[in-house]
C-alpha positions as CSV (number, residue, x, y, z in Angstrom):
1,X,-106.7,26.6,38.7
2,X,-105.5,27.3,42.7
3,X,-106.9,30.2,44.4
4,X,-103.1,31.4,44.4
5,X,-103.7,31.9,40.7
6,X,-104.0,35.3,39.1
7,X,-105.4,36.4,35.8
8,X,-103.5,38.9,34.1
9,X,-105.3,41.1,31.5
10,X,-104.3,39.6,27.8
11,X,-103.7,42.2,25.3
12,X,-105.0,41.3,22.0
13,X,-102.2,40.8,19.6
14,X,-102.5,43.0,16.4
15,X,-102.7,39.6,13.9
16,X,-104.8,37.9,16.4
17,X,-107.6,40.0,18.3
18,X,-108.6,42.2,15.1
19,X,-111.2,40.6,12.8
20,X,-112.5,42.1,9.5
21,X,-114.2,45.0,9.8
22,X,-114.0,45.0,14.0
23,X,-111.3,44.8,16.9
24,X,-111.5,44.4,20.4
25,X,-110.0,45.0,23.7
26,X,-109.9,42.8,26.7
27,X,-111.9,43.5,30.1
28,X,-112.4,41.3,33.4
29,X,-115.2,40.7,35.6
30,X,-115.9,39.3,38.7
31,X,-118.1,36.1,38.7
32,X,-119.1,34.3,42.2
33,X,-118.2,30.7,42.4
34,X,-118.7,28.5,45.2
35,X,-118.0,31.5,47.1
36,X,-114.9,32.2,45.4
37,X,-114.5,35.6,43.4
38,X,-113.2,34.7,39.9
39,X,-112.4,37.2,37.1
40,X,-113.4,36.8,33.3
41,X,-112.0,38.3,31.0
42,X,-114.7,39.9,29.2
43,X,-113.8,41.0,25.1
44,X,-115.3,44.1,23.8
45,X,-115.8,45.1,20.8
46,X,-115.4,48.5,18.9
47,X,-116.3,49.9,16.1
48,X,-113.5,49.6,13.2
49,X,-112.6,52.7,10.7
50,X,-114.2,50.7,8.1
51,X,-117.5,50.4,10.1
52,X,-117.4,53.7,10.8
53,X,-117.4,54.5,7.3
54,X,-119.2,52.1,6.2
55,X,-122.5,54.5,6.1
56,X,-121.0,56.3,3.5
57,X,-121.1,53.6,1.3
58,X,-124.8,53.1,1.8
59,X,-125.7,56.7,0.5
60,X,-127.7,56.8,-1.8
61,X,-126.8,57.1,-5.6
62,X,-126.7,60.4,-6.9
63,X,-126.5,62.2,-3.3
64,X,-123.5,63.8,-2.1
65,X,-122.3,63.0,1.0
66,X,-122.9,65.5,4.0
67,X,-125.8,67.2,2.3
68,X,-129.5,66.5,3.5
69,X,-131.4,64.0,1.2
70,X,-134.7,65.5,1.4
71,X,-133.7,68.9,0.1
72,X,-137.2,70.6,-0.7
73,X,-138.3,70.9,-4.4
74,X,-138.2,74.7,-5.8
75,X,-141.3,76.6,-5.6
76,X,-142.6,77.8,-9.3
77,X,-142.7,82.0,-9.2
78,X,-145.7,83.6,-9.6
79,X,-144.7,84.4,-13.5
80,X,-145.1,81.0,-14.0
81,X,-148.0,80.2,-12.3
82,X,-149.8,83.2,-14.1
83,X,-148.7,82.3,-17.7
84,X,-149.7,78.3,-16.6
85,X,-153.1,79.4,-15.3
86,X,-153.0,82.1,-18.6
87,X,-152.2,78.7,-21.3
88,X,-155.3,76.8,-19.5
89,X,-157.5,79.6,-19.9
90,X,-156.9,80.1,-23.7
91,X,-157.2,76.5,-24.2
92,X,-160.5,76.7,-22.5
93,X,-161.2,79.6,-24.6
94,X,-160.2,78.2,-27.5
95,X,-161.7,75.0,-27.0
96,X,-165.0,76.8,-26.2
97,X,-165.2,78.4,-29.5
98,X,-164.3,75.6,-31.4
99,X,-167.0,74.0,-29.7
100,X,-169.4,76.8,-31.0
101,X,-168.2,77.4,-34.3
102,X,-168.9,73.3,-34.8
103,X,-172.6,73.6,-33.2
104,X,-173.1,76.9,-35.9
105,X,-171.5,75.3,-38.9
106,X,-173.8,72.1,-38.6
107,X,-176.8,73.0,-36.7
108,X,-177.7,76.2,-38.5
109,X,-175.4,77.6,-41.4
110,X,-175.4,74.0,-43.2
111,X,-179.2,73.2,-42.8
112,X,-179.9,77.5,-43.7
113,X,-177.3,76.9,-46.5
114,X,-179.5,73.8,-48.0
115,X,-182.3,76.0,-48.2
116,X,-181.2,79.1,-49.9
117,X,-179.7,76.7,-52.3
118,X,-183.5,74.4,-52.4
119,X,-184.8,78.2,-52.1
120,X,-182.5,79.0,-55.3
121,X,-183.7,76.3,-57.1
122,X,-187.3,77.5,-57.0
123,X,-186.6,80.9,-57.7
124,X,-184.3,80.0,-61.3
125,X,-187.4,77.4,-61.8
126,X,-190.4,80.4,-60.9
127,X,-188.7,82.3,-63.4
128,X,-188.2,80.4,-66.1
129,X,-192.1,79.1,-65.9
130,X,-192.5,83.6,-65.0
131,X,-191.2,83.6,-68.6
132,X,-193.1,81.1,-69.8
133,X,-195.8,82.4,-69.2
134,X,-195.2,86.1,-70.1
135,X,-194.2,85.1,-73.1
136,X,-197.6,83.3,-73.5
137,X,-198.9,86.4,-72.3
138,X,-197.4,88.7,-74.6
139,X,-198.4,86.1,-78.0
140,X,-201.9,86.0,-76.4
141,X,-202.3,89.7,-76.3
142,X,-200.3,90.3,-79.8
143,X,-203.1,88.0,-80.9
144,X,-205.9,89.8,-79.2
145,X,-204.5,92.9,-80.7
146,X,-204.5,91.7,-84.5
147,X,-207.5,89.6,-84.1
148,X,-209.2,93.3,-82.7
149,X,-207.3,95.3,-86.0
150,X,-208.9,92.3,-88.6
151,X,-211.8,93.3,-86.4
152,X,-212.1,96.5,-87.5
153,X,-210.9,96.1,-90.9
154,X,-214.1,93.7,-91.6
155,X,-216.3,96.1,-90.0
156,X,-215.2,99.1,-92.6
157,X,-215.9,96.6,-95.5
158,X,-219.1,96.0,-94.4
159,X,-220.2,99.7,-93.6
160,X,-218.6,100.3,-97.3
161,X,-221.0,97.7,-99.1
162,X,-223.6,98.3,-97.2
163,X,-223.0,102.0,-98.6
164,X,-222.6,100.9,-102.0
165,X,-226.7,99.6,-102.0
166,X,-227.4,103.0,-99.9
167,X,-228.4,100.9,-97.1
168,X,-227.3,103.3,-94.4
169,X,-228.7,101.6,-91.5
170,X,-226.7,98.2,-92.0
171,X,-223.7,100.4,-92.3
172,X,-224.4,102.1,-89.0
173,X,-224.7,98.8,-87.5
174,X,-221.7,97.4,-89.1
175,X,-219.6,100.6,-87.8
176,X,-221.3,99.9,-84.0
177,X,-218.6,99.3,-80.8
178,X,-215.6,99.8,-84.3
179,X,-214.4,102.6,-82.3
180,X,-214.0,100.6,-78.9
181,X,-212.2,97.7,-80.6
182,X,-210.0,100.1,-82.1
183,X,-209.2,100.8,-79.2
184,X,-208.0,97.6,-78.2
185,X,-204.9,98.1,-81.0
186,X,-204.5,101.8,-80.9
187,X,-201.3,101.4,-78.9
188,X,-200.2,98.7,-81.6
189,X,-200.6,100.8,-84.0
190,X,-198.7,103.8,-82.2
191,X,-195.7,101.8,-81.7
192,X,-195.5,101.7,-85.4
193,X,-196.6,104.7,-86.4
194,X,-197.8,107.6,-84.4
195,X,-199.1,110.3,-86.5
196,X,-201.5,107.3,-88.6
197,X,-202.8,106.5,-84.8
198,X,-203.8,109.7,-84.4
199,X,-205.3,109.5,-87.8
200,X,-207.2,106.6,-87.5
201,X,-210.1,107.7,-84.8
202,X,-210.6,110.8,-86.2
203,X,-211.1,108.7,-89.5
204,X,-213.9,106.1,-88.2
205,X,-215.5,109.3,-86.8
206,X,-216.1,111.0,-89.9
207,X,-217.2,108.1,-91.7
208,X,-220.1,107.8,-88.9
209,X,-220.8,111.4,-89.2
210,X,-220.8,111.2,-93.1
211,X,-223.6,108.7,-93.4
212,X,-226.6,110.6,-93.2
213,X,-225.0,113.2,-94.6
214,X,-222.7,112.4,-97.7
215,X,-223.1,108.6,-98.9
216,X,-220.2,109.2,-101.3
217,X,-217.8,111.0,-98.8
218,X,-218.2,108.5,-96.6
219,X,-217.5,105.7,-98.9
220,X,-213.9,107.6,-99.8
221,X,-212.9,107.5,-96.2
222,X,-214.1,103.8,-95.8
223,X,-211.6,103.6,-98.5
224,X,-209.2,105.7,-97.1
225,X,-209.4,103.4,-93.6
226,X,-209.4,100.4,-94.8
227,X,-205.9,101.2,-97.1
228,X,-204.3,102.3,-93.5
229,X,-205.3,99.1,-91.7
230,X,-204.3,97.0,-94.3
231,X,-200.8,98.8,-94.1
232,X,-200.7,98.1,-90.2
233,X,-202.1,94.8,-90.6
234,X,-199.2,93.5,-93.4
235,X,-196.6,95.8,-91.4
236,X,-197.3,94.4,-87.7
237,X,-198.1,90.9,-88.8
238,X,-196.4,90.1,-92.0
């Protein structure tokens, strides 16, 4: 190359200067050598359409393009956040008294339930040994009460025979303490037959009175006595 020479700008040629995706255009600059001024061409790139748009096709999927990808998330209304803090209290609540009704059921209504039923069990087994016994009871005193009318019934036959040999004292002490173990079956003899219960103290009395007085009257209502409390006797304890 002469120093006559001049470099003329080259266009770049639309098949030849444009590359995919890029094109250039052609510039000169001035580069000192060996005190000679020499222009370069200098090639310059721009940006393409396709480069251009090529940040459209790295937007994310799902976003539209031209709207701002951070778009902020909506804020719940305070309806919402009541009836969300409302739901956590019940469940609390709920949850709470569950919690209870479990400690009740098994700490104290099932252990208090085992003893009234234990408790229960005494009671039916008191009773039945409460009947027992009663009943016991009752054929003790039914047997106190006929052994006390027998009583009585031997102490009238002795008074009699001791009347029949006019020995008045042994009849005296054969009709000693009759009158207090009458007693002991009066209300025996009441249930059977009131008007003879009336009859029969006023009887024993007479016949007491009547021996100092009238052997033979007495000896009728010995009689007389010992016909009722035979009655009694085969009518209360066949």
């Amino acid at each position: 190359m002469t120093e006559n020479d001049e470099f003329v700008p080259n266009e770049t040629s639309e098949e030849g200067g444009q590359e995919a995706g890029s094109s250039r255009e052609s510039g000169f600059s001035k580069l000192d050598v060996g005190g000679k001024e020499i222009l370069t061409e200098v090639l310059v790139d721009e940006p393409t359409e396709s480069a251009a748009t090529s940040g459209l096709a790295e937007t994310p999927e799902g976003s539209i393009p031209g709207t701002d990808e951070t778009q902020s998330i909506k804020e719940p209304s305070r309806f919402q956040i009541f009836l969300r803090r409302t739901l956590i209290w019940f469940g609390v609540v709920a949850a709470a008294f569950l919690a209870g009704y479990l400690t009740f059921y098994f700490v104290l209504f099932r252990p208090a339930a085992a003893e009234l039923e234990a408790a229960q069990g005494e009671i039916v087994t008191l009773q039945a040994d409460f009947d027992s016994t009663t009943s016991q009871l009752e054929a003790l005193t039914d047997a106190d009460q006929h052994r006390a009318l027998l009583q009585v019934l031997v102490n009238t036959y002795d008074a009699r025979l001791a009347l029949t040999e006019e020995n008045v004292v042994a009849a005296k002490a054969a009709l000693t303490g009759t009158p207090v173990i009458l007693d002991e079956v009066i209300d025996k003899i009441a249930a059977f037959d009131s008007g003879l219960a009336e009859t029969l103290p006023s009887r024993l009395a007479l016949i007491r009175t009547n021996l100092d007085r009238d052997i033979e009257t007495a000896i009728a209502d010995c009689d007389q006595l010992i016909e009722d409390l035979q009655q009694v006797e085969q009518a209360l304890y066949p």
